[in-house]
N, C-alpha and C positions, 0 to 999 in steps of 0.2 A: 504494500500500500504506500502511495508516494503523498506524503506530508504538505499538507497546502500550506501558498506561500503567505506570510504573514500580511495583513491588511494593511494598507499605507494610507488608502482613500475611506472613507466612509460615507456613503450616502443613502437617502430615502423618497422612496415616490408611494405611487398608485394608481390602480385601474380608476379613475372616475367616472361613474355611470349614471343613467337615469333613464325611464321607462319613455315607453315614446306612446304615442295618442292609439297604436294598434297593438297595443301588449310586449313590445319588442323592448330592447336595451340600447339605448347606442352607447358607446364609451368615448373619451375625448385622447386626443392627439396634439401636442406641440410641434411647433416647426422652428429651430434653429437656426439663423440664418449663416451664424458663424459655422457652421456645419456643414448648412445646406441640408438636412435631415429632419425626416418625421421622426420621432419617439414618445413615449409615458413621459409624462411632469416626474420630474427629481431634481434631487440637489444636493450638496454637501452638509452634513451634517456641521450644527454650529459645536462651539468645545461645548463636551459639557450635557450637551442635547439627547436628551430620552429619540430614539429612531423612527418612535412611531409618531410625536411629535412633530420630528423635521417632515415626515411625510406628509402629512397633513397641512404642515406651514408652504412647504414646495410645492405643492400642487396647488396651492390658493396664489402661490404668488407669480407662478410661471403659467398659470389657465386661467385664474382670476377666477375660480370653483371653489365652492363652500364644501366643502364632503365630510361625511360623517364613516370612519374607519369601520370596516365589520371582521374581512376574515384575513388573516396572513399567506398572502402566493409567495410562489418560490423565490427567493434569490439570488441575484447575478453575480458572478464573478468574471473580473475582469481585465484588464491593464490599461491603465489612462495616464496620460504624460509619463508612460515607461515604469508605474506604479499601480502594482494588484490594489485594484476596487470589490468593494464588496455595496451592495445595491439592496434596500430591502421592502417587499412591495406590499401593501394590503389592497384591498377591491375596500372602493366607499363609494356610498350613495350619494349622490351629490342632491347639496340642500338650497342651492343657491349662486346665482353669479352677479359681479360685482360691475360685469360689463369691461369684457376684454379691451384693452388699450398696446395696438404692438411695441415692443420695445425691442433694445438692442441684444439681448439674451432670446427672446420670444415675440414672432413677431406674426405667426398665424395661429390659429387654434380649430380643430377641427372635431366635430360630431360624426362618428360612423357608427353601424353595427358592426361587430366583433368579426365580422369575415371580411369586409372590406377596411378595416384597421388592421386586420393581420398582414391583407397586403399591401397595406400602404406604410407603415411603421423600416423602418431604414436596418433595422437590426434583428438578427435572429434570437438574442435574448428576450428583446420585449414580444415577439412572437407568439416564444414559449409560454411567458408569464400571460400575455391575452389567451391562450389556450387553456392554461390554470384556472382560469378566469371564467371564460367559456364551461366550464366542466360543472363550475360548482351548482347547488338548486339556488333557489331565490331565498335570499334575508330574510325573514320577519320580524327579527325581533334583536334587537341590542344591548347587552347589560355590560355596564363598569362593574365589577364585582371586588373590594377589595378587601383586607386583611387590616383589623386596626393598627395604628401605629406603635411603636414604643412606649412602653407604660411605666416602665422601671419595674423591682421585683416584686412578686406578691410578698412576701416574707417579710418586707420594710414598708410595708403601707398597713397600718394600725387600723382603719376603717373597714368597711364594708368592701368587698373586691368588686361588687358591681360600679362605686362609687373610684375606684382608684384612676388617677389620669394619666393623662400621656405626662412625658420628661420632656426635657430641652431635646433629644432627638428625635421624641414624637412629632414635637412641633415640627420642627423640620419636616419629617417624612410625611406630616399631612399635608404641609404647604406647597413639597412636592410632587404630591399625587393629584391635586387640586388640578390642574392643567389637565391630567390625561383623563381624570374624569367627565371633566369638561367638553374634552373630544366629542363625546356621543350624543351631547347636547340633549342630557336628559331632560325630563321632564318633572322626575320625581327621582325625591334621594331619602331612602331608606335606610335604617340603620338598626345593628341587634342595641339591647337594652343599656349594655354597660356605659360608663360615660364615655370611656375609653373611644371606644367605638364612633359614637355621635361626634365628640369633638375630632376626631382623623374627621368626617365628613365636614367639616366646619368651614376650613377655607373652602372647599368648593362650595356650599350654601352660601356662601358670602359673596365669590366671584360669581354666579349665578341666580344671586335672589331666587331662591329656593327656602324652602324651609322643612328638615330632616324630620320626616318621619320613622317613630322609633317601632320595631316590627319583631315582640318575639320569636318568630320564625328563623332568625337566622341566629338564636341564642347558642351559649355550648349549653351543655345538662346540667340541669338541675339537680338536685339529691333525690334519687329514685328512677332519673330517665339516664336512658341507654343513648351514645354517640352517635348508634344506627337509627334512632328516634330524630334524634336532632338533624339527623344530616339528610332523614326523609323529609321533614317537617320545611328544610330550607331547598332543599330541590324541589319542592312541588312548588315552593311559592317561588321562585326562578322562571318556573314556566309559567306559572301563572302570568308572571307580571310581563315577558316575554308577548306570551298571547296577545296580551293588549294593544301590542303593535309602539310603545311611545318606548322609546330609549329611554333608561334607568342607570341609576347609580346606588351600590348598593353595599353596605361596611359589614361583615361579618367576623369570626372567629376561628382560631386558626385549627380547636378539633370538628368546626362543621365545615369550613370550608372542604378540604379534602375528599370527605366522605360524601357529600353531597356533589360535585364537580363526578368525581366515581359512578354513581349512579346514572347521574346525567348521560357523563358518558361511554356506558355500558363498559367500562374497562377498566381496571385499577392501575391506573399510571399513574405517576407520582404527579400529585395535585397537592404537594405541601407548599406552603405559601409562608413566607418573610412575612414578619411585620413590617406594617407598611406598601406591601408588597400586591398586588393584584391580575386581576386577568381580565381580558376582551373578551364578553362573549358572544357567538352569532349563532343563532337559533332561526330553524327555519319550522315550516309548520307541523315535521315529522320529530322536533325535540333539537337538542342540542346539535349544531353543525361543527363549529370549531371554538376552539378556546385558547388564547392565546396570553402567552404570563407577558406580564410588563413590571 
């Protein structure tokens, strides 16, 4: 097995799509002029920058497209100025345009369905990844799902454990999660009972004027219930809130988290979760499609 060569470039894009008036998809296309090529909206990652982040910020500022992240396609590898790239894509629904303006980076933008973007696109990687693309069923439903942040130990909080809060790198790790939340542009932000829990949701109810609802469903157990209880009780109400069709954001606990994400989806892969820590989920009307950790 030959050792791939270490990354030098880092960037992120997206399929951005939208239904068309006869039930179809078309997806969008940049045009470079410094290139002279069609391609997918991407761009370099800034220091520092979460990937699904930059993707979402590149494709708004290179297509002037609002898009909402759902599932992770494949990523490219590559060499640009003589230096391995590494490229990473999600398909997002697009929720909005701001009214394309050409510029010196981007200076046409085009709407196709997926077979006339595959041959119009300049490169065989974004090919591939519209083909990714092509394959998947249709979204219904989007949840931020994430893990509270940093609480400090139980063992040195004298109180109530329900009542115990985040630390100085709670804070932090809520203030960071705050953005990717915000990605899905939820609607509603739910949260298990602990305080712990509500305040990681807090900067994002703040940058979203929202107001967290608290939901024991995604509690850990109680004295007398089982983790398989708990982790039933928070995966039905996933799908529930899925169903509904409005993007969610949503704080749980890190023994429901796993066992519930398991079920969902039918498989026990490791779905342990960091504090602080989260996942993208895209659910289509058959249940959970993909989940992806951030």
């Amino acid at each position: 097995m030959v050792d791939e060569e270490p990354v030098g470039i880092r960037a992120a894009g997206g399929v951005a799509w939208r239904s068309t008036d006869d039930g179809g998809v078309e997806v969008c296309l940049v045009h470079r002029p410094r290139y002279g090529d069609w391609s997918l909206p991407k761009g370099k990652l800034e220091r520092g920058e979460h990937p699904l982040l930059a993707a979402v910020r590149e494709v708004a500022e290179e297509s002037d497209v609002r898009a909402v992240p759902q599932v992770r396609l494949p990523s490219v590898r590559y060499r640009s100025e003589g230096r391995p790239k590494l490229v990473d894509y999600w398909s997002m629904r697009a929720v909005g345009t701001g009214g394309f303006q050409p510029g010196t980076e981007v200076d046409d933008v085009c709407w196709l369905d997926v077979d006339a973007a595959v041959e119009r696109v300049s490169y065989p990687h974004d090919a591939q990844v519209l083909a990714a693309f092509a394959a998947l069923p249709r979204v219904t439903g989007t949840v931020a799902l994430v893990r509270h942040a940093h609480a400090g130990r139980r063992a040195t909080w004298s109180g109530p454990d329900t009542g115990r809060p985040l630390d100085a790198e709670g804070v932090a790790q809520a203030r960071a999660l705050a953005p990717l939340v915000a990605l899905v542009r939820p609607v509603r932000l739910l949260s298990a009972s602990p305080r712990r829990c509500v305040q990681t949701l807090g900067p994002a109810a703040a940058a979203l004027d929202l107001p967290i609802e608290v939901c024991g469903d995604f509690d850990e157990p109680q004295p007398g219930q089982q983790v398989d209880e708990c982790a039933l009780a928070a995966a039905g109400r996933l799908v529930e809130l899925a169903a509904a069709g409005q993007p969610v954001g949503v704080c749980s606990q890190g023994k429901v988290i796993p066992g519930a994400l398991a079920r969902l989806a039918g498989r026990d892969d490791d779905f342990g979760t960091a504090k602080g820590g989260g996942w993208l989920l895209a659910f289509t009307a058959d249940g959970l499609l993909a989940a992806d950790r951030f």
